[in-house]
N, C-alpha and C positions, 0 to 999 in steps of 0.2 A: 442562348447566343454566347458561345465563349470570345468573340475575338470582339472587345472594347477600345477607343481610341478618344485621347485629348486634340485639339485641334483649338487652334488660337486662331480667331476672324481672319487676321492678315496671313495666314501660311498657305501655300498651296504644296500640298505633299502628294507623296504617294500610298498607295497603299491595294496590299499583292493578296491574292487568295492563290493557296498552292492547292491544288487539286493532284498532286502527285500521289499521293498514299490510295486516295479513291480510286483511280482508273487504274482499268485492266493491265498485265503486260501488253505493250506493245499499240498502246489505244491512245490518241490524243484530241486536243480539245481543238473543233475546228470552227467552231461561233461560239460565238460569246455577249449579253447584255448584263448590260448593268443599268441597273433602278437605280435613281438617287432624287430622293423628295424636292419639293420649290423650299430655297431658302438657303441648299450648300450646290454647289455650282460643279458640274462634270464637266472637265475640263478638257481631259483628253485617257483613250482608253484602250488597251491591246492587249493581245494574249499572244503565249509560243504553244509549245505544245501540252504543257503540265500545268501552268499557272495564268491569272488575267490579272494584269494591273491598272487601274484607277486615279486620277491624276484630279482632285480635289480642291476647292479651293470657296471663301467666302461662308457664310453661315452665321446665326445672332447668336450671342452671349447667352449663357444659359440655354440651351434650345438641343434633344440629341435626337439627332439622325435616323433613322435604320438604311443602309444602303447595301439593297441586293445583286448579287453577281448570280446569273444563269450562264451554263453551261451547253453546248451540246458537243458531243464526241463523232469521231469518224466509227465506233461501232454503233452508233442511233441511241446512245443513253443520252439522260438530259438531266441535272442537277441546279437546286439554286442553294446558296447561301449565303449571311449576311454579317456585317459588321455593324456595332454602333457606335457612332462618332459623337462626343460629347465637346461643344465649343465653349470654350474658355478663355479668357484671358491667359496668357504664359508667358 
């Protein structure tokens, strides 16, 4: 999993999976879900055509995440991948 994040209980951020370099010329991303375990709170969520962004928020001290973004394209591919979010104090 290369993409890791700090997150402090009180923030509610974002945070973007670019699917740009994966899809085809000319292919874009027309559904989209996102997993996010009980305990960090999905707040709000939307994609354009290349990327999906996640609007996060809440989670316990000490405690990481894994939160997955699935994918499907207007040519019928379908990809997931994930982040983990590490909550902290900051």
């Amino acid at each position: 999993m290369a993409n890791k994040f700090r997150k402090d209980p009180d923030a509610v951020l974002d945070y973007r999976w670019n699917w740009e370099q994966w899809l085809q010329v000319d292919e874009a991303i027309v559904a989209h879900v996102i997993t996010a375990p009980a305990g960090i709170t999905l707040d709000n969520d939307s994609h354009d055509t290349n990327s999906v962004t996640a609007w996060l928020s809440g989670g316990t001290i000490n405690t990481i995440y894994i939160v997955a973004c699935k994918i499907t394209t207007d040519g019928g591919r379908t990809d997931e991948r994930s982040i983990q979010i590490r909550v902290a104090e900051r």
